[in-house]
N, CA, C and O atoms as a GROMACS GRO file, in nm:
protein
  376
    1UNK      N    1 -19.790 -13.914  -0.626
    1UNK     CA    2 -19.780 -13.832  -0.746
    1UNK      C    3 -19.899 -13.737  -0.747
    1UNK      O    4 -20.004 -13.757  -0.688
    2UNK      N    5 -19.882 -13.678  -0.790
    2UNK     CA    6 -19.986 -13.521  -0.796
    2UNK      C    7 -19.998 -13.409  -0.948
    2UNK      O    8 -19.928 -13.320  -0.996
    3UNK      N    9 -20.126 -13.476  -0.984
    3UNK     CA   10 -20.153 -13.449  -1.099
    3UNK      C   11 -20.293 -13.322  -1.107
    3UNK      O   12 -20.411 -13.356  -1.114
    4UNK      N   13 -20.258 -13.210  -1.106
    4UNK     CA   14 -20.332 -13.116  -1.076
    4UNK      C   15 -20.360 -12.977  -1.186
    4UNK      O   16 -20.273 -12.900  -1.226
    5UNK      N   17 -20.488 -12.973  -1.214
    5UNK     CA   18 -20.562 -12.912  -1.318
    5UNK      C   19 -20.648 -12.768  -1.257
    5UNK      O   20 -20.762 -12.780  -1.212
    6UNK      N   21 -20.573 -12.626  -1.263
    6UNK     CA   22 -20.608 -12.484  -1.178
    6UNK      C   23 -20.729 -12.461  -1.308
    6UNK      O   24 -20.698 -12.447  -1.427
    7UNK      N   25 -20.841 -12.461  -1.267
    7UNK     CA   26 -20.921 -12.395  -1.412
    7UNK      C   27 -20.999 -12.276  -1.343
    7UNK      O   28 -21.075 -12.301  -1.249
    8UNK      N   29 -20.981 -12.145  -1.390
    8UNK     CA   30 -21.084 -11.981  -1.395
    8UNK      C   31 -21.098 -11.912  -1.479
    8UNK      O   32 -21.070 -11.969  -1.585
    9UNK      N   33 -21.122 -11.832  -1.489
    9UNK     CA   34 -21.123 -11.730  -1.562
    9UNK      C   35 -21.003 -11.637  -1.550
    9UNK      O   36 -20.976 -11.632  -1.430
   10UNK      N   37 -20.930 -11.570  -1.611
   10UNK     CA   38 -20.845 -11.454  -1.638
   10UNK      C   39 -20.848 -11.358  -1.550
   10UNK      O   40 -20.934 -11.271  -1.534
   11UNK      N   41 -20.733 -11.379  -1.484
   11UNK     CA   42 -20.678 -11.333  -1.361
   11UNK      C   43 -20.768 -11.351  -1.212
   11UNK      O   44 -20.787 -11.255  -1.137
   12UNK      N   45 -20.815 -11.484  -1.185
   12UNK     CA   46 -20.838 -11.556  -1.086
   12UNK      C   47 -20.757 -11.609  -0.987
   12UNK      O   48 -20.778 -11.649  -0.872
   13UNK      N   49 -20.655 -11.599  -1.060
   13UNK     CA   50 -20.503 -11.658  -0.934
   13UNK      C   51 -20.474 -11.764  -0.946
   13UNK      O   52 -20.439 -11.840  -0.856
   14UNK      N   53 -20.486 -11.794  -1.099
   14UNK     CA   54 -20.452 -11.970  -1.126
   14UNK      C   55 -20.297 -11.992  -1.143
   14UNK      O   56 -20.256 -12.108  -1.141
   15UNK      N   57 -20.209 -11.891  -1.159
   15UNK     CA   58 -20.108 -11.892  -1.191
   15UNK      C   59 -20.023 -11.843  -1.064
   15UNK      O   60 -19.902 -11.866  -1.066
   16UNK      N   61 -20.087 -11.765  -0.933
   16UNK     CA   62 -20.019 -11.715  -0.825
   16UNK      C   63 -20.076 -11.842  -0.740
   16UNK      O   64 -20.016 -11.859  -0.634
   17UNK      N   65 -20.187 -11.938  -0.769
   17UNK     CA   66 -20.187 -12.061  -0.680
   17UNK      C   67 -20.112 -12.162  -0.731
   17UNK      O   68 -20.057 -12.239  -0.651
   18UNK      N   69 -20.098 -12.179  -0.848
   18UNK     CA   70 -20.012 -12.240  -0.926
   18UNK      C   71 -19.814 -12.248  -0.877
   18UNK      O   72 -19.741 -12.340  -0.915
   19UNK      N   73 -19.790 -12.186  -0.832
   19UNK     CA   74 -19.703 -12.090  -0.797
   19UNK      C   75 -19.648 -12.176  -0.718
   19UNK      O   76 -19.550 -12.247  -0.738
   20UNK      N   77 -19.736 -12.166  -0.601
   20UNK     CA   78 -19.777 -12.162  -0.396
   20UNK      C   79 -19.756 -12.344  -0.440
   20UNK      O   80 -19.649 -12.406  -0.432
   21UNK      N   81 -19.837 -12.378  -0.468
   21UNK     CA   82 -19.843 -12.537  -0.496
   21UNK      C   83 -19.718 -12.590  -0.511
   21UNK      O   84 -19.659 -12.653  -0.423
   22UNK      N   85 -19.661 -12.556  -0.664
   22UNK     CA   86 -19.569 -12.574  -0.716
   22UNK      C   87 -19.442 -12.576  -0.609
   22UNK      O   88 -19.362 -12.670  -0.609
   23UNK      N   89 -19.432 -12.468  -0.522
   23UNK     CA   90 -19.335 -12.432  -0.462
   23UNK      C   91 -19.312 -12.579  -0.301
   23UNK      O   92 -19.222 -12.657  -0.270
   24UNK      N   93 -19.456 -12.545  -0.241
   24UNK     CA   94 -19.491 -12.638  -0.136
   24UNK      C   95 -19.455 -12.791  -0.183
   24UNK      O   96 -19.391 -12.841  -0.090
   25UNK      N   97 -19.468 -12.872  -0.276
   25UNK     CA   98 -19.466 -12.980  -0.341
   25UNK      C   99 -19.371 -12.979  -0.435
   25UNK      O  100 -19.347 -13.097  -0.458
   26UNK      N  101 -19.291 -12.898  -0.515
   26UNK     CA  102 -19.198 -12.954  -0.564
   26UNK      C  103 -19.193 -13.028  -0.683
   26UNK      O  104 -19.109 -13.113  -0.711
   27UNK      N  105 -19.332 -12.976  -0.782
   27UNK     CA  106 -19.374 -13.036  -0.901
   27UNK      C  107 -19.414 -12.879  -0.967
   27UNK      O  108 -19.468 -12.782  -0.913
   28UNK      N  109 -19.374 -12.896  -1.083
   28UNK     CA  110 -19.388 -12.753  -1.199
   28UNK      C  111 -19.503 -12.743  -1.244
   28UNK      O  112 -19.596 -12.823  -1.249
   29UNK      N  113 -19.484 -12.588  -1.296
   29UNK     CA  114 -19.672 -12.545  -1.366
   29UNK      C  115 -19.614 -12.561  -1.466
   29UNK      O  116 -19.493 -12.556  -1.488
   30UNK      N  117 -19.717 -12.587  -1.545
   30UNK     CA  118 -19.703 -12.598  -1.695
   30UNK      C  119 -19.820 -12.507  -1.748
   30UNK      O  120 -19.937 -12.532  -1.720
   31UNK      N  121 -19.783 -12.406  -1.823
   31UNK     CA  122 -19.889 -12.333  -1.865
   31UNK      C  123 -19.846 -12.336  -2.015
   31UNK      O  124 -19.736 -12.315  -2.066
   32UNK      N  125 -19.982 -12.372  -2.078
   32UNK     CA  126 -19.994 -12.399  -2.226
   32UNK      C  127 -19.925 -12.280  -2.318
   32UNK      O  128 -19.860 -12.299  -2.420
   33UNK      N  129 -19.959 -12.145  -2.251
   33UNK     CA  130 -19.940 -12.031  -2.290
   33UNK      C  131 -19.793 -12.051  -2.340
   33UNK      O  132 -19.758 -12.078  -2.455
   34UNK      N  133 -19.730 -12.036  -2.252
   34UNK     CA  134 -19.581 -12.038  -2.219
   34UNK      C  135 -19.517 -12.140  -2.301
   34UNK      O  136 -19.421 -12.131  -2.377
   35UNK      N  137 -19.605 -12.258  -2.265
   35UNK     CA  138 -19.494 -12.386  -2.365
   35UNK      C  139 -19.477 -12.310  -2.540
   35UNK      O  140 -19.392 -12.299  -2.629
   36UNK      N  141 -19.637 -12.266  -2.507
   36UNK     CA  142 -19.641 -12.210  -2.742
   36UNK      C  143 -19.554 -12.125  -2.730
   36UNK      O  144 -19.461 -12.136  -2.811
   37UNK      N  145 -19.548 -12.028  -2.648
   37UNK     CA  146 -19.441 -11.912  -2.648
   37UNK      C  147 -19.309 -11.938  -2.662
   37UNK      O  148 -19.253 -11.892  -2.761
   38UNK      N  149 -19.252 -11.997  -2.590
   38UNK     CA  150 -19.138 -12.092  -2.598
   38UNK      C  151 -19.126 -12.118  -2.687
   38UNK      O  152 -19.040 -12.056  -2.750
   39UNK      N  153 -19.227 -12.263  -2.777
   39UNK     CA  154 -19.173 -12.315  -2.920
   39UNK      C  155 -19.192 -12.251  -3.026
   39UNK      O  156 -19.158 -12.287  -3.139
   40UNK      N  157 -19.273 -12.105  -2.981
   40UNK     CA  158 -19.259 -11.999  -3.144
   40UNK      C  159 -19.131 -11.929  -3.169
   40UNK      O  160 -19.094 -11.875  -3.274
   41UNK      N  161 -19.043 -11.943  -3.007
   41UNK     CA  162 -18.918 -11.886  -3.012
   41UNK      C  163 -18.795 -11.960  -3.044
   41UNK      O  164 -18.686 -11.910  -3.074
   42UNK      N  165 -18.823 -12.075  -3.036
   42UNK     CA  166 -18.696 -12.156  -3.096
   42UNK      C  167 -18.687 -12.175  -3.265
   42UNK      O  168 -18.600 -12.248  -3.312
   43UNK      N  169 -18.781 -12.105  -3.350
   43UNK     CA  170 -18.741 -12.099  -3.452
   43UNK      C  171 -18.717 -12.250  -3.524
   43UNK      O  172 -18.603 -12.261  -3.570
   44UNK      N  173 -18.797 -12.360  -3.542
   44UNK     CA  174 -18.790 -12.484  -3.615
   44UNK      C  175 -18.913 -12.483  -3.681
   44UNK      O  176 -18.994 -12.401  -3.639
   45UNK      N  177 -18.956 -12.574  -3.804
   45UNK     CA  178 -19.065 -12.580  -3.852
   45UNK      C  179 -19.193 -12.540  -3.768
   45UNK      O  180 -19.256 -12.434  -3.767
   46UNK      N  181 -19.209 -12.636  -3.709
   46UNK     CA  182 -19.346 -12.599  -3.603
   46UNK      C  183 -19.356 -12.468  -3.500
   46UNK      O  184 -19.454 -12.426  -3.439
   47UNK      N  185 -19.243 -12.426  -3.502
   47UNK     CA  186 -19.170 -12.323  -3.376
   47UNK      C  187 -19.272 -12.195  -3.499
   47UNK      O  188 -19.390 -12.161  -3.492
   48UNK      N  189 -19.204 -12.170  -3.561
   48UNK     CA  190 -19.217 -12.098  -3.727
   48UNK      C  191 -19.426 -12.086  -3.743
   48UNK      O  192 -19.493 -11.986  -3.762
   49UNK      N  193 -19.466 -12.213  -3.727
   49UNK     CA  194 -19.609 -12.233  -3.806
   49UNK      C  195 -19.691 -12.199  -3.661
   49UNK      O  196 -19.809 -12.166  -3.675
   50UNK      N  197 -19.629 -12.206  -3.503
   50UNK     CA  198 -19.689 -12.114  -3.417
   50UNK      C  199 -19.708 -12.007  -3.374
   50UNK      O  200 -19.790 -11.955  -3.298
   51UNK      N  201 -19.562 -11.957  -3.470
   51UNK     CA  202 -19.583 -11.782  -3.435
   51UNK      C  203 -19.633 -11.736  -3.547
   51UNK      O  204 -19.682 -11.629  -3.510
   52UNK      N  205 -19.648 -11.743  -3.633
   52UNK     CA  206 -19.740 -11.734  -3.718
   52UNK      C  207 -19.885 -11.746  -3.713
   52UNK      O  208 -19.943 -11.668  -3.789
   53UNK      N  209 -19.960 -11.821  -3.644
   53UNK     CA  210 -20.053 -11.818  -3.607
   53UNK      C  211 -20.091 -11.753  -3.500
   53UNK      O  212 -20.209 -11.731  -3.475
   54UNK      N  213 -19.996 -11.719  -3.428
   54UNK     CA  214 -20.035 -11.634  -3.279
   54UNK      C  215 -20.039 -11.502  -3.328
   54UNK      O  216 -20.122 -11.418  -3.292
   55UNK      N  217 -19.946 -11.484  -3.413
   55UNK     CA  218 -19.900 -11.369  -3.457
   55UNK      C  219 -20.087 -11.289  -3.534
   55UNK      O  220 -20.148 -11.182  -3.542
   56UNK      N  221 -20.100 -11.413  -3.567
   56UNK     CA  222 -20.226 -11.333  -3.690
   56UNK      C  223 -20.348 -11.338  -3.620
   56UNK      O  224 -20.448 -11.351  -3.690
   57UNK      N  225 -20.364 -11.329  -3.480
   57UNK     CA  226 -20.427 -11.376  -3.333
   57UNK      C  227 -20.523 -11.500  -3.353
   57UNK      O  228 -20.625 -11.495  -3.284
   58UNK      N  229 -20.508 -11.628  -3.449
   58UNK     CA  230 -20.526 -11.706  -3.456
   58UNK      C  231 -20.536 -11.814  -3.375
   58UNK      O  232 -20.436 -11.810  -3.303
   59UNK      N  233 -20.618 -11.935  -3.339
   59UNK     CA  234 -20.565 -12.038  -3.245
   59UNK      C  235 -20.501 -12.116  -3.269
   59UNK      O  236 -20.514 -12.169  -3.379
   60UNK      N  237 -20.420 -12.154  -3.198
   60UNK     CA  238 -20.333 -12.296  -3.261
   60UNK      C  239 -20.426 -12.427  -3.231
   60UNK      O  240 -20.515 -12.444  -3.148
   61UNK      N  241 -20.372 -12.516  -3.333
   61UNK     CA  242 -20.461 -12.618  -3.306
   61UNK      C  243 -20.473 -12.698  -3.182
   61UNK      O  244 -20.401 -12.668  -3.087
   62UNK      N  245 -20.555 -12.796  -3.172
   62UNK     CA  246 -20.554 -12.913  -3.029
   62UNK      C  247 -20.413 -13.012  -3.032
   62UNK      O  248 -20.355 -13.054  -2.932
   63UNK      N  249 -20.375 -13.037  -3.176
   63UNK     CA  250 -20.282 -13.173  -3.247
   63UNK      C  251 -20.177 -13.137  -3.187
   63UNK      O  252 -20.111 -13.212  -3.116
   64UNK      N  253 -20.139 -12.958  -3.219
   64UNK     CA  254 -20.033 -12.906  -3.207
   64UNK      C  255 -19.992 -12.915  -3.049
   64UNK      O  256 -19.900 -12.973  -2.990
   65UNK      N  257 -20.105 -12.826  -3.004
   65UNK     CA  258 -20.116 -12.797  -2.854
   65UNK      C  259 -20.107 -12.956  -2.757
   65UNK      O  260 -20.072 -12.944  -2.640
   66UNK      N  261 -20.127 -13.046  -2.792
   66UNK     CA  262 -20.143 -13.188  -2.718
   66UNK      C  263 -20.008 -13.241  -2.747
   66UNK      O  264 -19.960 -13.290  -2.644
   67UNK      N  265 -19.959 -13.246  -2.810
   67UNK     CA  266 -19.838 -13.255  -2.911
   67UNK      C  267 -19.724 -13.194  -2.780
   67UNK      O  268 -19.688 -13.265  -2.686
   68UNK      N  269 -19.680 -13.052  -2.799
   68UNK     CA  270 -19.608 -13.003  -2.720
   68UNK      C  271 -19.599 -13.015  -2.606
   68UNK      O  272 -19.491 -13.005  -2.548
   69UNK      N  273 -19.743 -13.048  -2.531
   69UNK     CA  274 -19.790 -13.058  -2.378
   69UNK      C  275 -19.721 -13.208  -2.338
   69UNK      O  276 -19.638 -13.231  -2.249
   70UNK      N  277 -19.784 -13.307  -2.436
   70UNK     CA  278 -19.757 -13.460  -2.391
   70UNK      C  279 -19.537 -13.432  -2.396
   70UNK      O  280 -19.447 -13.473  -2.323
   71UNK      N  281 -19.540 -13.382  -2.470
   71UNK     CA  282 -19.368 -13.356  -2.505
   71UNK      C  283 -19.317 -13.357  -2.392
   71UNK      O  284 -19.234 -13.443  -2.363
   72UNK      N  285 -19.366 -13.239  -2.286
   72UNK     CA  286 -19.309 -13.170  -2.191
   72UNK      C  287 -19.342 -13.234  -2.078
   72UNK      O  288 -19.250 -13.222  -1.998
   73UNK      N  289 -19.459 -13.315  -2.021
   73UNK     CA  290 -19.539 -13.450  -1.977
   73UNK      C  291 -19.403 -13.545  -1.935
   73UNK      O  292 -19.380 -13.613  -1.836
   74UNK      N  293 -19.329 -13.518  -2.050
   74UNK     CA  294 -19.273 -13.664  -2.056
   74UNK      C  295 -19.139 -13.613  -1.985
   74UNK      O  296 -19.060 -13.705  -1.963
   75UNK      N  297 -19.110 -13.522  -1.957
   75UNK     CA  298 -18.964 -13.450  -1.882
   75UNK      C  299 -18.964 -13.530  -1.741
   75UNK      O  300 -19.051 -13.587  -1.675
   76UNK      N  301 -18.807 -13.505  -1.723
   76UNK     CA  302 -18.780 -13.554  -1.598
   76UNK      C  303 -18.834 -13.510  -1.463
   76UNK      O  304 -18.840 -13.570  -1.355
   77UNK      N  305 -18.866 -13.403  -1.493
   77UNK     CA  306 -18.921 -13.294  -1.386
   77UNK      C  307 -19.076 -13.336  -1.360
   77UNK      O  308 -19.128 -13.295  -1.255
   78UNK      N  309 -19.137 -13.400  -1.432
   78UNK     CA  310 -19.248 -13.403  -1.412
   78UNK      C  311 -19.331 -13.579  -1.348
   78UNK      O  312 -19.445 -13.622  -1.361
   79UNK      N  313 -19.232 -13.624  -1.296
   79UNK     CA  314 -19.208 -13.729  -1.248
   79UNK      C  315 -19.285 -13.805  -1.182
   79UNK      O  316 -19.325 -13.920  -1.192
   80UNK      N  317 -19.306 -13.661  -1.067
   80UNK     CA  318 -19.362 -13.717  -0.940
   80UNK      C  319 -19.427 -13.586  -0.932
   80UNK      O  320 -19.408 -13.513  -0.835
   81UNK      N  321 -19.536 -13.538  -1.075
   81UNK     CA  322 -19.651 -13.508  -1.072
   81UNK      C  323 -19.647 -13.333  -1.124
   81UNK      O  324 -19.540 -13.273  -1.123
   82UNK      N  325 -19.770 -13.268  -1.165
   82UNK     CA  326 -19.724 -13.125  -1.254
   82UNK      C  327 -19.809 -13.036  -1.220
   82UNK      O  328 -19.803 -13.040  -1.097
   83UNK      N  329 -19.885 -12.958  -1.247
   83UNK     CA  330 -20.009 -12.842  -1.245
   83UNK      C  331 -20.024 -12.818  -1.383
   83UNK      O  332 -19.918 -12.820  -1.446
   84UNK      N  333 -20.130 -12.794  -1.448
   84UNK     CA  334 -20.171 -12.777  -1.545
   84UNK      C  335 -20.253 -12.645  -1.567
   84UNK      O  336 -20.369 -12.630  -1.528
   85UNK      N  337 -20.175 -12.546  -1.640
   85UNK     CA  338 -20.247 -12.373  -1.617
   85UNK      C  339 -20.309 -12.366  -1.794
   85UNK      O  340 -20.254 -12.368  -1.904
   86UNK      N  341 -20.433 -12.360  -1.751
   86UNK     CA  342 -20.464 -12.327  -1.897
   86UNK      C  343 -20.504 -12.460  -2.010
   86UNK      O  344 -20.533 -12.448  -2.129
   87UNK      N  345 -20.498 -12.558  -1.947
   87UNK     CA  346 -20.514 -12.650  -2.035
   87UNK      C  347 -20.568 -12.796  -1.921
   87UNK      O  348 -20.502 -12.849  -1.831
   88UNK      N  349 -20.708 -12.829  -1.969
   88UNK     CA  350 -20.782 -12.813  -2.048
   88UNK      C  351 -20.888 -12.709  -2.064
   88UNK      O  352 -20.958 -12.678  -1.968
   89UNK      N  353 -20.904 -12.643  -2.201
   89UNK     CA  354 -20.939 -12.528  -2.197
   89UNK      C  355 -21.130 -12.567  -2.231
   89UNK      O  356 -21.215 -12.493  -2.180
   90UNK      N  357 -21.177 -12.698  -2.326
   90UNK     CA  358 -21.267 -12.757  -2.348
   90UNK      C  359 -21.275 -12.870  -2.301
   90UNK      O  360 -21.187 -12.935  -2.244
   91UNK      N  361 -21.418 -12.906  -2.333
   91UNK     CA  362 -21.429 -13.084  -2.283
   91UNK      C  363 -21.378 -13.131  -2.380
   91UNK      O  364 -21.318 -13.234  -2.350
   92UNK      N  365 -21.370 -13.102  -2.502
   92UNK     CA  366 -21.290 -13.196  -2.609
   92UNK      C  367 -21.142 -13.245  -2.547
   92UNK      O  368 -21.090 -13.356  -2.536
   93UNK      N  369 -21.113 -13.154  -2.524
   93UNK     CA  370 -20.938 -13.094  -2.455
   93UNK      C  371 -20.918 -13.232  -2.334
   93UNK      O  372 -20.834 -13.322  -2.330
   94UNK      N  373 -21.046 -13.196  -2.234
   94UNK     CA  374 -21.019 -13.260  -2.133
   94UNK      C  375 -21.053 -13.452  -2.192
   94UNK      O  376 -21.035 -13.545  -2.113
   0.00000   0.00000   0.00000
């Protein structure tokens, strides 16, 4: 299993190594970005209280953000291991 954490700075190539990995091995990126993006677009309570906050260039919280991540953690796809883009962003995080 292969449990793997890309951390740089903004536009370092965490997401085009992310990619390469992903592809070679056969386990998905998960980028934090994307998951919020996603659940501000499905339109449900929490979907609603993230675009709203993105919207007002606000951060979303850790509860929220750990919340959605462990959600998606738990998919079938992620089985036999994931990449992690963007998260952990602090040592709290990590």
């Amino acid at each position: 299993m292969a449990r793997l954490i890309i951390m740089g700075p903004a536009g370092s190539g965490k997401g085009t190594q992310g990619k390469v990995i992903s592809q070679k091995y056969g386990i998905p990126v998960i980028s934090t970005g994307n998951l919020l993006r996603e659940k501000a677009s499905v339109g449900d309570e929490l979907g609603k209280q993230i675009n709203e906050l993105i919207s007002q260039g606000m951060i979303v919280p850790i509860d929220i953000i750990t919340k959605i991540l462990y959600d998606r953690l738990a998919s079938e796809d992620c089985k036999n291991g994931f990449i992690l883009d963007g998260f952990p962003r602090t040592v709290e995080q990590a």
